[in-house]
BASEPA-680740 format. One line per 8 residues: number of its first residue (from 0); their letters; for each residue x, y, z of N, C-alpha, C. Coordinates in pm, whole numbers, plus 32768, in hexadecimal, padded with zeros to 4 digits. Atoms other than C-alpha are relative to their C-alpha. Layout:
BEGIN
NUM) a) X,Y,Z,X,Y,Z,X,Y,Z; ...
This chain:
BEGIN
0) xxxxxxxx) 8065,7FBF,8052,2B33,63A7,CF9E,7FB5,7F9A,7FAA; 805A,8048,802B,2AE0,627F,CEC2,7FD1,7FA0,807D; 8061,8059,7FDB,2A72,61BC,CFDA,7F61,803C,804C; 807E,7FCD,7FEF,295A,62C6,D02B,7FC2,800A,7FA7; 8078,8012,8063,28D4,62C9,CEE0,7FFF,7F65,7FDB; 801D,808C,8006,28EF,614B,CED2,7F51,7FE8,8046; 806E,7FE7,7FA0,2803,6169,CFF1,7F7B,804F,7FDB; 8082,7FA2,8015,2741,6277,CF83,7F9D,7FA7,7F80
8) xxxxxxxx) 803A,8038,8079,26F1,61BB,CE38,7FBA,7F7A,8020; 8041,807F,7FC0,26A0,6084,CEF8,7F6B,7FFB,8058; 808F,7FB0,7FBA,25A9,613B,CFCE,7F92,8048,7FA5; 8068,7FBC,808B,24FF,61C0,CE9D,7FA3,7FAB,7FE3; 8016,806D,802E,24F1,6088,CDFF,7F99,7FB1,8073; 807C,804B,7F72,241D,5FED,CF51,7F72,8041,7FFB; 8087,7FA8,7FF9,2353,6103,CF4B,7FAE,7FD9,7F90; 801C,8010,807E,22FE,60CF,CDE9,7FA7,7F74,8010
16) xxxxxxxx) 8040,808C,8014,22A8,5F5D,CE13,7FB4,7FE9,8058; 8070,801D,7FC0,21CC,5F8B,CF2A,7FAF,8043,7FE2; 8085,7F8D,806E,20ED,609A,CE6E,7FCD,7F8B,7FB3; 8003,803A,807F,20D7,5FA3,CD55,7FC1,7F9A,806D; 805A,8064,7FBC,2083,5E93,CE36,7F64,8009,8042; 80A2,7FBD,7FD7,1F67,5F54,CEEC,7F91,802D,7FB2; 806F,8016,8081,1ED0,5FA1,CDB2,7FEE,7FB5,7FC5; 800F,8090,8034,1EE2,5E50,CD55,7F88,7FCA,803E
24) xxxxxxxx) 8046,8033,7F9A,1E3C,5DF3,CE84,7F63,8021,8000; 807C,7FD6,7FAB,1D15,5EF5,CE97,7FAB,8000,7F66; 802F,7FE4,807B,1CCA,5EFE,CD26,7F7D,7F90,7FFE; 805E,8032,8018,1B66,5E70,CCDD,7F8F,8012,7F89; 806A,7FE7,808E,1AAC,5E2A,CB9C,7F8A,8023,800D; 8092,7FE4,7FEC,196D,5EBE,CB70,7FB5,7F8C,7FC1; 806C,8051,804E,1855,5DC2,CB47,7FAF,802E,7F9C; 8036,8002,80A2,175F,5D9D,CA1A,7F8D,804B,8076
32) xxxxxxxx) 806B,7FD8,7FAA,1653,5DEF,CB28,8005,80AA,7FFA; 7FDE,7F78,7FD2,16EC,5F2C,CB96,7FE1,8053,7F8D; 8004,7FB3,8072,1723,5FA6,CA35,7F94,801B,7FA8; 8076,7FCE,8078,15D8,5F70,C9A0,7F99,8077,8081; 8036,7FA0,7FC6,1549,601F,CAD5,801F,8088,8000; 7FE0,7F79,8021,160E,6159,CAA6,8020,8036,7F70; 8032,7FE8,805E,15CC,6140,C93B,7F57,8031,8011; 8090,7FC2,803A,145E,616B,C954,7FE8,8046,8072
40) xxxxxxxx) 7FFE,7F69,7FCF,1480,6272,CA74,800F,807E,7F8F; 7FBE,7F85,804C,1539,6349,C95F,7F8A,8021,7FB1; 8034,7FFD,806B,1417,62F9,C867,7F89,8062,8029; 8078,7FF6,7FD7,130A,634C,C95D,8038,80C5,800F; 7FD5,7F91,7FD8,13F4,649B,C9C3,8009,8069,7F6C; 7FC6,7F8E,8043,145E,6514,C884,7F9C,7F98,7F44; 804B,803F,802F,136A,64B3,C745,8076,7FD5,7F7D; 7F96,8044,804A,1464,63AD,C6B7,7FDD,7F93,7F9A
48) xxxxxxxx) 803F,806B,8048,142D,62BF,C577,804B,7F82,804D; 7F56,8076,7FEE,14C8,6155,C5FB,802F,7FD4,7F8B; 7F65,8023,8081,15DA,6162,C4CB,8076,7F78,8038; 7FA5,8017,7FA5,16F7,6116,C5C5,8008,8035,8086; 7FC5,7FB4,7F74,1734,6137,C72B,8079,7FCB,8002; 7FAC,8031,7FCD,188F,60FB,C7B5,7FFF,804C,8083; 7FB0,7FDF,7F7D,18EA,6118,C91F,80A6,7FF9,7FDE; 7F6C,801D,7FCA,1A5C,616A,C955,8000,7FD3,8054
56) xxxxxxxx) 7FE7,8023,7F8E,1A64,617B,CA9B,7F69,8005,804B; 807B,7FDB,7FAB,195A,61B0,CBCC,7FEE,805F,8000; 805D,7F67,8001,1937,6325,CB79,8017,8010,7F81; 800D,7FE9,8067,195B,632D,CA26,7FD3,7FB1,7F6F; 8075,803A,8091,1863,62AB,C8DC,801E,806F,7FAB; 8025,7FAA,804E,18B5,62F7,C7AF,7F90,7FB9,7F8A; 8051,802D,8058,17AE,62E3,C69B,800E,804B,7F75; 8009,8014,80A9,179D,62A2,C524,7FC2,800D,7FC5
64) xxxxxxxx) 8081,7FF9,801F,16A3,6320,C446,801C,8038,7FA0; 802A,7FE3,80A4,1630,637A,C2F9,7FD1,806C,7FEE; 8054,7FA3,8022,1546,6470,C2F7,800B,8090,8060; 7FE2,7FA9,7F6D,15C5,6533,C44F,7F53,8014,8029; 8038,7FE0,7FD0,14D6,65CB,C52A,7FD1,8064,8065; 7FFF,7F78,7FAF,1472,66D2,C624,8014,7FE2,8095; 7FDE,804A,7F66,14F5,66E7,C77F,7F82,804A,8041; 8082,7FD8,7F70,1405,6746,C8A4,8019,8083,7FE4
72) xxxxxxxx) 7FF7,7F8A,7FF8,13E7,68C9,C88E,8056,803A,7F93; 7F97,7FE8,8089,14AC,68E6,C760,7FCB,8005,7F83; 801F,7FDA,809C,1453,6988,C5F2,805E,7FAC,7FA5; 7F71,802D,8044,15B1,690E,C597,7FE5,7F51,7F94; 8019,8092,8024,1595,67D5,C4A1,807E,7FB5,7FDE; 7F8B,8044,7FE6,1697,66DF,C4E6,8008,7F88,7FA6; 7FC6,8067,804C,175F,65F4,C3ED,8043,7FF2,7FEE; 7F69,8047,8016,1882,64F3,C3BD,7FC7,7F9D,80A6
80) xxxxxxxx) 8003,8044,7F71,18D6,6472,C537,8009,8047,804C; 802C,7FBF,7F9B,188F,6510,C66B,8036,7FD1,8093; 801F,8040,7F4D,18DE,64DA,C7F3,7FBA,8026,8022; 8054,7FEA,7FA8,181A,64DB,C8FD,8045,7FCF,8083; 7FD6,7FEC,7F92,1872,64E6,CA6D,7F85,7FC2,805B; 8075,801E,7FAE,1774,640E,CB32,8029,7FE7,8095; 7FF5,7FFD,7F76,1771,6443,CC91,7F8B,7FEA,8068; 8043,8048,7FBF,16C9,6365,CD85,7F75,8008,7FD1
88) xxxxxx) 806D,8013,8065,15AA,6348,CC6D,7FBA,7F7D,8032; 8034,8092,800A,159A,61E3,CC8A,7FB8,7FB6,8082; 808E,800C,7FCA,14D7,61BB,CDD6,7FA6,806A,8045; 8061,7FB7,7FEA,1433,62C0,CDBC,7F71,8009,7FD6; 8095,8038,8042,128F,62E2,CD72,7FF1,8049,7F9F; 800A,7FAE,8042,1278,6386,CC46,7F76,7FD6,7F99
């Protein structure tokens, strides 16, 4: 009995370190390029002061601002910090 959970825990443990490795592997920083281009998509999409942009990731910008602002089709007036969800924005013609 302990030498099947020896095993089992060993087989875990592999699994584990090749996940970790593969996301080691595929992980890629976003360039400065990338990020100012899907910054001023957002600006052109949604009428944004440039305060702050941050990219997290490749689908998500968040932005920083003072005064908030109004989204596209929206009465709502937005303030503090906000997400946004940009999806294949950045070569698109807008």
């Amino acid at each position: 009995m302990k030498k099947i959970i020896k095993i089992a825990l060993i087989a875990v443990s592999i699994i584990l370190v090749c996940c970790l490795g593969m996301g080691a592997l595929t992980y890629r920083p976003l360039s400065d390029g990338y990020i100012k281009e899907v910054g001023d998509n957002a600006r052109k999409i949604w009428d944004i002061p440039a305060v702050s942009i941050e990219v997290m990731d490749s689908e998500t910008v968040r932005f920083s601002y003072i005064d908030g602002f109004r989204r596209a089709g929206s009465e709502d007036r937005v303030t503090g910090e906000d997400w946004f969800f940009i999806l294949k924005m950045v070569n698109s013609d807008l």
